[in-house]
C-alpha positions as CSV (number, residue, x, y, z in Angstrom):
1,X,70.0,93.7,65.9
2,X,69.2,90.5,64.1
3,X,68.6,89.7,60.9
4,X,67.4,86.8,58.5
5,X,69.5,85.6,56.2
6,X,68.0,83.0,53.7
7,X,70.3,80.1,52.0
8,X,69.0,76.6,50.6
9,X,67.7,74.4,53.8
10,X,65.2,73.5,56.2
11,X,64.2,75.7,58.6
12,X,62.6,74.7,62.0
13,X,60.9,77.9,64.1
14,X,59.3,78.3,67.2
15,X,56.3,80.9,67.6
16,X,54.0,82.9,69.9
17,X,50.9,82.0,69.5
18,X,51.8,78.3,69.2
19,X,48.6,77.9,67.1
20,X,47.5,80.7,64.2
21,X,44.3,80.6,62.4
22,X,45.9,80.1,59.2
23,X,47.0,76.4,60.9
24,X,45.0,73.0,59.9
25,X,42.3,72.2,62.7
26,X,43.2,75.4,64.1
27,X,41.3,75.9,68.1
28,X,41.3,78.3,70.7
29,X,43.8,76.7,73.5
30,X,43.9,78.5,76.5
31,X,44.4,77.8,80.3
32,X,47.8,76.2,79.8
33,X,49.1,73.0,81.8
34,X,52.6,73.0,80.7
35,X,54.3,69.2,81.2
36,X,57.0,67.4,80.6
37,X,56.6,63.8,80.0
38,X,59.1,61.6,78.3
39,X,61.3,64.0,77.1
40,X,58.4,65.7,75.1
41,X,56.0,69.0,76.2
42,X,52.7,68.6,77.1
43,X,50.2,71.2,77.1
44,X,46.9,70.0,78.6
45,X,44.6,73.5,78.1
46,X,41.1,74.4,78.1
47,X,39.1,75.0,74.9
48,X,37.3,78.6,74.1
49,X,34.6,78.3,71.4
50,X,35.0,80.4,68.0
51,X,31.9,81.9,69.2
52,X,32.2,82.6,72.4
53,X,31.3,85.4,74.3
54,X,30.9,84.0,78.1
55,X,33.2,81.2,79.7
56,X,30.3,78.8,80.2
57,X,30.7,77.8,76.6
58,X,33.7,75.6,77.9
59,X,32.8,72.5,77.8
60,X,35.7,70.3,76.6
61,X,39.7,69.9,76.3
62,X,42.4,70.0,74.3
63,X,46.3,68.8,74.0
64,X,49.2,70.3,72.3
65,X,52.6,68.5,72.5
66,X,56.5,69.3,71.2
67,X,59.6,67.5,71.4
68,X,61.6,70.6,70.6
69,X,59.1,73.8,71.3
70,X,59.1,74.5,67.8
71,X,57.0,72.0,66.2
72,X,54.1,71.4,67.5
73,X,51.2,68.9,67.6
74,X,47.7,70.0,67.6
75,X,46.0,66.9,69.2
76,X,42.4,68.6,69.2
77,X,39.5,68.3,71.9
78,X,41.2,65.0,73.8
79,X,38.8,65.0,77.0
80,X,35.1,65.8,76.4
81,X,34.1,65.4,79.9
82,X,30.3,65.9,79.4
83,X,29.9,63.7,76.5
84,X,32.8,61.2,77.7
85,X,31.3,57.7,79.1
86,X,32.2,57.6,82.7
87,X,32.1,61.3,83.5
88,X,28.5,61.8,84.3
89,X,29.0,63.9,87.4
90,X,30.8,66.7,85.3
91,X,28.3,69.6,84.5
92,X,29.5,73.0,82.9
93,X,32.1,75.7,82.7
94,X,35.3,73.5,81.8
95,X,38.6,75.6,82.6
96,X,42.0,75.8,83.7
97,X,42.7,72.2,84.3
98,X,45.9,70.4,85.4
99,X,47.9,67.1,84.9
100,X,50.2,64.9,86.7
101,X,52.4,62.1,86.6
102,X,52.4,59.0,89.0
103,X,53.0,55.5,89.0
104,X,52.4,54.5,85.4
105,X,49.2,56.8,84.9
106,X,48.5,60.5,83.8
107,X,46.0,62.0,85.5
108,X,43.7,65.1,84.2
109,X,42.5,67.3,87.1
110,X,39.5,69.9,85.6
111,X,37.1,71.6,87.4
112,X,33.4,70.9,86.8
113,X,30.7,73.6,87.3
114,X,33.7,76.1,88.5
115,X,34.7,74.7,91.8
116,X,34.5,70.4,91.5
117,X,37.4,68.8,90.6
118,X,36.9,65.7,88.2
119,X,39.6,63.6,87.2
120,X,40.5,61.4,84.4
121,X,43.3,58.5,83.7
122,X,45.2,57.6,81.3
123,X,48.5,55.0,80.3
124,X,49.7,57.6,77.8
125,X,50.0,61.7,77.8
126,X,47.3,62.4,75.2
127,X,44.6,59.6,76.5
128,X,42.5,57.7,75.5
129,X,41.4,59.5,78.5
130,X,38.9,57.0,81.5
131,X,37.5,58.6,84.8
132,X,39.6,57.7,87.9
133,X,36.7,58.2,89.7
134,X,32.6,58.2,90.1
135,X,32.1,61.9,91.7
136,X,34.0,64.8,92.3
137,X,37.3,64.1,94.9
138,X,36.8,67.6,96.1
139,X,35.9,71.2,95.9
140,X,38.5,73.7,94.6
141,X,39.1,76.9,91.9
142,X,41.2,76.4,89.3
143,X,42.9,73.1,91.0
144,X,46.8,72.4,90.0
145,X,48.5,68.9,91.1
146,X,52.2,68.7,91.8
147,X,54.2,65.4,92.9
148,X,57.0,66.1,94.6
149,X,60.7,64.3,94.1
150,X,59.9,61.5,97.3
151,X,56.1,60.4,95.3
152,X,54.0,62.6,97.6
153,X,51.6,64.6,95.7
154,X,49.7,67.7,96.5
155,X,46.8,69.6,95.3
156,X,46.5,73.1,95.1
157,X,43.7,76.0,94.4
158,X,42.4,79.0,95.7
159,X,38.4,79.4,97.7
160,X,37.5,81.8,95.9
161,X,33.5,80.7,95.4
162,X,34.7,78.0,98.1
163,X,33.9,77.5,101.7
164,X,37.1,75.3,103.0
165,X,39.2,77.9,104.8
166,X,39.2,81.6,106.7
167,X,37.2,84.3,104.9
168,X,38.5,85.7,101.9
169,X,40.5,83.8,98.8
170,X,44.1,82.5,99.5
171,X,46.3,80.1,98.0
172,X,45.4,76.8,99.4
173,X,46.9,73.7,99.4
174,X,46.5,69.5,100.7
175,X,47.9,66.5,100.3
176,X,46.6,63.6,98.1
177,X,47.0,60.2,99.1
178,X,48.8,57.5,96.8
179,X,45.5,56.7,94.4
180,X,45.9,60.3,93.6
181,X,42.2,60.8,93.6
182,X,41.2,61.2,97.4
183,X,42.6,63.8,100.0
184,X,45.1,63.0,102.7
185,X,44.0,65.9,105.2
186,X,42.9,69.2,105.3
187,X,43.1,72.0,103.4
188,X,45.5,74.3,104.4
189,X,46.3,78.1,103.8
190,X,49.6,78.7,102.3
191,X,49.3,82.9,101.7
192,X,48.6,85.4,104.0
193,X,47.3,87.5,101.1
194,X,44.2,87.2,99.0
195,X,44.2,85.8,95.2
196,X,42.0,86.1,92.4
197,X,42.7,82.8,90.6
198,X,45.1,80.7,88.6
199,X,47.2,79.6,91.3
200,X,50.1,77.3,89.8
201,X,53.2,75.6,91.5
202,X,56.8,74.6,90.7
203,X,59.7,73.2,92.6
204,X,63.4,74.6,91.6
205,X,66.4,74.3,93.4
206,X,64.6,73.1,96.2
207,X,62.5,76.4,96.2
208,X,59.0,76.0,95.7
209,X,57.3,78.3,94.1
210,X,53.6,79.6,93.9
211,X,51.9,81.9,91.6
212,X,48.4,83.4,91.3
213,X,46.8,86.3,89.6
214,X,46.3,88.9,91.8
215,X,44.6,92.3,90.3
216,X,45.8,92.9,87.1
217,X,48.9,90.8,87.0
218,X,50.3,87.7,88.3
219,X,52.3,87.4,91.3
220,X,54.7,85.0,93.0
221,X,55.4,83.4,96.3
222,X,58.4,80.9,97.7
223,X,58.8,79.0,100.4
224,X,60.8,75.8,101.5
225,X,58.2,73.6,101.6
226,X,54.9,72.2,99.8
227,X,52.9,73.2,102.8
228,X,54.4,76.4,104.3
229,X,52.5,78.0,107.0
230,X,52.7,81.1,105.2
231,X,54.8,81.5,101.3
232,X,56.7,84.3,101.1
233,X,55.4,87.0,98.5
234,X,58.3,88.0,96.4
235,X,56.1,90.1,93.7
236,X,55.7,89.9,89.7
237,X,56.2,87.3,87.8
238,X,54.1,88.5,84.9
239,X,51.7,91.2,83.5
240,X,48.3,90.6,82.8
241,X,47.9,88.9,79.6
242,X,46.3,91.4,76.8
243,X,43.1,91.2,76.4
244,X,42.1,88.8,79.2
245,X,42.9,88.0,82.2
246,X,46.4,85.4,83.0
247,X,46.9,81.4,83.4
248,X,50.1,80.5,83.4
249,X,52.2,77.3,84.7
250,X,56.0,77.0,84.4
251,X,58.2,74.1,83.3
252,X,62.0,73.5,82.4
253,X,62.7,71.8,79.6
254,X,66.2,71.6,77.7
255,X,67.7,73.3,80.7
256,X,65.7,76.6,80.6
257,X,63.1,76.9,81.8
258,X,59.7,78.7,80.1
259,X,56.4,80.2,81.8
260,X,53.1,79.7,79.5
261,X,50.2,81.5,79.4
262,X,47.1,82.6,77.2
263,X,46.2,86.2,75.8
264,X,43.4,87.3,73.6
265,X,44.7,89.9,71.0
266,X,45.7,87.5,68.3
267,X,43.9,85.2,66.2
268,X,40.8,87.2,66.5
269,X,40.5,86.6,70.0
270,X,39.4,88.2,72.9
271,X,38.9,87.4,76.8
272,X,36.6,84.2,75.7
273,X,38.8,83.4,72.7
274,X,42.4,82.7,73.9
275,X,45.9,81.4,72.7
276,X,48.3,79.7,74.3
277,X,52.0,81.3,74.2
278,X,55.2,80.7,75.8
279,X,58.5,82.7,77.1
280,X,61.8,82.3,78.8
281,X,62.0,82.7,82.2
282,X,65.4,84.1,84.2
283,X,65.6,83.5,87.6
284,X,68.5,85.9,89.3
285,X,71.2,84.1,92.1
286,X,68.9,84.4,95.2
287,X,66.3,82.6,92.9
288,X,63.3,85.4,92.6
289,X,62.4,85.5,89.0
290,X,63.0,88.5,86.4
291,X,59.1,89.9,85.4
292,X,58.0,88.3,82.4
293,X,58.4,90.1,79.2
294,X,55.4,89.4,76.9
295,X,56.3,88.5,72.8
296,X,55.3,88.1,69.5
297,X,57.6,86.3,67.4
298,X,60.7,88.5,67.8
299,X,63.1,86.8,70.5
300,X,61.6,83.6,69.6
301,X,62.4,83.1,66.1
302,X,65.8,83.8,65.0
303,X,68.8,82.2,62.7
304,X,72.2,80.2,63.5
305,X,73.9,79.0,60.4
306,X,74.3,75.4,60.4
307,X,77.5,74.0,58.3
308,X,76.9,70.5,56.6
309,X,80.4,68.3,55.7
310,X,79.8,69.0,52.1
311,X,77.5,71.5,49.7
312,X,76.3,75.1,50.3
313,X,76.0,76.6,53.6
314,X,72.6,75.8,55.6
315,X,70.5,77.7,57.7
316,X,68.7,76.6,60.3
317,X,66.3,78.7,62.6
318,X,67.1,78.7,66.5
319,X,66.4,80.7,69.4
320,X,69.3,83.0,69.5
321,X,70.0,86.0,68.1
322,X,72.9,85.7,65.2
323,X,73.7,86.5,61.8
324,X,76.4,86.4,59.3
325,X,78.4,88.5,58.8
326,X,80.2,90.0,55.4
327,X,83.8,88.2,56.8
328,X,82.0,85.0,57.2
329,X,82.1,84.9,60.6
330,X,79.2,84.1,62.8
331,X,77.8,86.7,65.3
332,X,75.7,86.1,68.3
333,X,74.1,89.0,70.6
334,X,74.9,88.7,73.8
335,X,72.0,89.2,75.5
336,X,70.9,86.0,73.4
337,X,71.3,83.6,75.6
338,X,69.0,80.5,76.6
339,X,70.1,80.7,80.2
340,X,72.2,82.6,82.7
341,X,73.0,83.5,86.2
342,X,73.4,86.7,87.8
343,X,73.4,88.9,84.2
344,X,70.8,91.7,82.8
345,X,70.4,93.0,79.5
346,X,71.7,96.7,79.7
347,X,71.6,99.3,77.2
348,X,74.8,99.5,74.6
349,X,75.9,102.3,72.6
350,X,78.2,100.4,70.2
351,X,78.5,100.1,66.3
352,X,74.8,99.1,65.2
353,X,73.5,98.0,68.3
354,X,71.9,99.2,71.4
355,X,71.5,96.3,73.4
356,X,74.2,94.0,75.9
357,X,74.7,92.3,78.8
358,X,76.0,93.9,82.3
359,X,76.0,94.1,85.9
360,X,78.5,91.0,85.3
361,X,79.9,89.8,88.7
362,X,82.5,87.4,89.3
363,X,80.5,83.7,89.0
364,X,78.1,85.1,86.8
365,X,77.8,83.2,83.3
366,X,75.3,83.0,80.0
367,X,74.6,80.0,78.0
368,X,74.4,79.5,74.1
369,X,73.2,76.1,72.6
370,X,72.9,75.4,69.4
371,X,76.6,76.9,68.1
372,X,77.7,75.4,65.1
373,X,81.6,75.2,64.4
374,X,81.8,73.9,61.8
375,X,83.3,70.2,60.6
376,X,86.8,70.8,61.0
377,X,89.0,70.6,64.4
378,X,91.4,73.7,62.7
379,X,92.4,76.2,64.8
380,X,90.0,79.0,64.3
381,X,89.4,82.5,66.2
382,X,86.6,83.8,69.1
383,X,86.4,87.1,69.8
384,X,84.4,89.3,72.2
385,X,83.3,93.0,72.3
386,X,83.2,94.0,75.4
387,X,83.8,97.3,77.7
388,X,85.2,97.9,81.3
389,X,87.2,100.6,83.2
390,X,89.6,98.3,84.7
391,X,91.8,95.1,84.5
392,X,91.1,92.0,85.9
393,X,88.6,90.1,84.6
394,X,88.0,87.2,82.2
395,X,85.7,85.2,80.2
396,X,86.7,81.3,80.5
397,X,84.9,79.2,77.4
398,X,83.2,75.9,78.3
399,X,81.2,73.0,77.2
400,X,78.1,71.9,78.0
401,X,77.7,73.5,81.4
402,X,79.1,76.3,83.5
403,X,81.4,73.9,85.1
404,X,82.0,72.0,81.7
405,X,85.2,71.5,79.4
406,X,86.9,74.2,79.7
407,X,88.2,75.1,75.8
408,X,89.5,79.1,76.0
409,X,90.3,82.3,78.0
410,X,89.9,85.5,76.9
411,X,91.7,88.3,79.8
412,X,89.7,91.4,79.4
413,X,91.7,94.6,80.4
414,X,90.5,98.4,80.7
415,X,88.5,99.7,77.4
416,X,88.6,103.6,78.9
417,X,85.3,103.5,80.1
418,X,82.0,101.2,80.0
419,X,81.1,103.4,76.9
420,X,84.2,102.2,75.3
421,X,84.0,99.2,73.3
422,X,86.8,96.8,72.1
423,X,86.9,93.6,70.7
424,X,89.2,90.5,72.5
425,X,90.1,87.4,71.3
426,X,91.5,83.7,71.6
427,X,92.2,80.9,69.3
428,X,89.8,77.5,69.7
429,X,91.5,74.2,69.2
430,X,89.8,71.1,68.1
431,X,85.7,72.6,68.7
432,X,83.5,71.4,66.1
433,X,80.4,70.1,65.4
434,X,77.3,71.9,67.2
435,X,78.0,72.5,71.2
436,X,76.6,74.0,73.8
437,X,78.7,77.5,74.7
438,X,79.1,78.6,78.3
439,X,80.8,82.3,79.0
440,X,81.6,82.3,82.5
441,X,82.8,85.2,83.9
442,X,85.7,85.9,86.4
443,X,87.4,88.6,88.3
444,X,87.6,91.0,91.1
445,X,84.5,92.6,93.5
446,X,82.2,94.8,91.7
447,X,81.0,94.7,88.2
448,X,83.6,93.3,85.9
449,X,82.4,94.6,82.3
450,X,79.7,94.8,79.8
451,X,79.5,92.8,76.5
452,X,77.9,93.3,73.4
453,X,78.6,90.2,70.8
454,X,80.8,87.5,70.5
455,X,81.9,85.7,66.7
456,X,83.6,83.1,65.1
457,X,84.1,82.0,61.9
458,X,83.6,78.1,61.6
459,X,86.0,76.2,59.3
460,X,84.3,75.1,56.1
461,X,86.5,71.8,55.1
């Protein structure tokens, strides 16, 4: 359960859509390029007319960017390919276009007349935007551009509409040479099965991961290289989008990482008048990916007090669930984390909540950031509520990573049963200021326990 609790302060927020028709300037964004350039997030997207009612109303592109996720920039139509000098090769039905990073320029892929790939240059993320070339470079659906951690960069797509490869639509993929703009061999098949569209790739952990839409949702494949013979399907990463059909790309930023994508049930939309939205992604320890689970504000927006040296207390919006509580203290659900390995949220039956964390194995950990302390290094208490059948486990409290600082211990010894709930604790020495929480969990075979909350109560002087 979570709650807002207002005090005097400034309140920062993140939201799904990012854009609402009660914004200034307020366009349809869809088709989301997610980036990360210079710290910042990019999202290079294509543009859906108020009017719309086909997609061959597309015609021109927009950019949002964030330094935070929360705040956003609106940077309006930024490439207008068809009334752009330079671009005269670029026809109709603007969509799903991607952007890249190399060598001092950014580069906009976007399709022109559904299947040619144009591209434009730039010395900055949001333009102004010149063509990097006189015609086409090649013929591709819904072409994405990924540079991988040596320079080489790689072009991907699906031929659907597209005569490059064996009959039928697959995930296709080719290398591009170092000007970016010109092919460095042939196409090449990368999934035994068929896709519809949106095909998208990220590298993590030195996985690399495709998606497509397939049907009615959008599925993923991995494989250990840009150019596998053959990815391995591994199944959903996300539902279809309501009311239209999905685009999504992935990016980590901050340490977590986030899949966007578009849907057409807010704002007035529909499947010609889309939004972009965003939400966390979990990856479990063999590195598949937890489905996606579509939002609307709740999970996104949420409070963490924030205690200033002096004056009343503050409150400042972040994305985990907390609240304070009548003792002062600060509480934070557990399954609120920003990241985590190995853990699933699991049903709880415990004071006024129904939701935890379980399936907790020995390794396993969840990450907080964004915990306030307070101002003082005083001693102060942290306690847990968790459940368990048997003795033997921990939690071990660190800093800034799961292998950070390590600043407490709390043993966690039989409750009676997983349906049992009790609360442990240990005393923090000289924390303050805001950190970054890690709750690493340790202990014998088999699952160790479940947990519903932890607390504190920050020291005020």
């Amino acid at each position: 359960m979570s709650v807002l609790i207002v005090f005097m302060g400034q309140f920062t927020f993140a939201q799904n859509p990012i854009l609402r028709e009660s914004d200034p300037d307020f366009i349809y964004v869809c088709d989301p390029s997610a980036q990360v350039f210079n710290g910042k997030v990019y999202v290079y997207g294509s543009h859906d007319q108020p009017d719309a009612v086909d997609y061959e109303s597309m015609k021109d592109y927009a950019i949002l960017e964030s330094s935070d996720l929360k705040t956003w920039i609106n940077h309006g139509v930024a490439l207008d390919p068809q009334l752009d000098k330079g671009f005269e090769y670029a026809q109709s039905n603007m969509n799903a276009p991607d952007a890249a990073y190399k060598d001092g320029w950014y580069y906009w892929y976007f399709p022109s007349d559904i299947t040619h790939v144009g591209v434009a240059k730039s010395r900055t993320p949001i333009g102004p935007w010149e063509s990097a070339v006189t015609n086409e470079i090649t013929t591709i659906f819904d072409p994405t551009v990924f540079v991988d951690d040596d320079g080489q960069a790689y072009i991907y797509g699906n031929d659907h509409w597209v005569d490059i490869g064996e009959e039928g639509s697959h995930i296709m993929g080719a290398k591009l040479k170092d000007n970016m703009i010109e092919l460095d061999g042939p196409w090449i098949r990368l999934s035994k099965e068929n896709v519809n569209e949106a095909v998208h790739i990220f590298k993590r952990n030195g996985i690399y991961y495709f998606s497509a839409r397939v049907g009615a949702i959008t599925k993923y494949w991995m494989a250990d290289s840009p150019l596998p013979q053959y990815a391995t399907l591994k199944g959903e990463l996300a539902p279809n989008s309501p009311e239209s059909p999905n685009h999504t790309s992935a990016i980590e930023f901050n340490n977590q990482w986030y899949l966007f994508y578009h849907r057409g049930d807010v704002n007035h939309g529909d499947r010609h008048r889309r939004s972009v939205c965003f939400d966390k992604m979990t990856f479990r320890k063999d590195g598949t990916i937890e489905p996606i689970v579509y939002t609307l504000d709740e999970g996104v927006e949420i409070t963490v007090p924030v205690y200033p040296k002096r004056g009343k207390r503050n409150i400042q919006k972040k994305e985990v669930q907390g609240k304070v509580m009548d003792d002062g203290s600060v509480r934070i659900e557990a399954e609120s984390y920003m990241t985590n390995s190995g853990t699933k949220v699991v049903k709880v039956k415990d004071e006024d909540t129904t939701k935890g964390i379980g399936t907790i194995l020995n390794g396993d950990w969840t990450g907080y950031e964004n915990i306030e302390f307070g101002e003082s290094a005083s001693p102060f208490t942290f306690r847990v509520r968790a459940s368990t059948p048997k003795d033997g486990g921990a939690i071990v409290l660190r800093i800034n990573s799961p292998t950070g600082t390590i600043i407490g211990n709390i043993p966690i010894t039989s409750t009676g049963g997983w349906n049992n709930y009790k609360t442990f604790s240990t005393t923090l020495n000289r924390i303050r200021g805001s950190q970054t929480i890690y709750l690493c969990y340790t202990g014998d075979d088999g699952d160790l326990f479940n947990l519903n909350w932890f607390d504190w109560t920050p020291s005020l002087k």
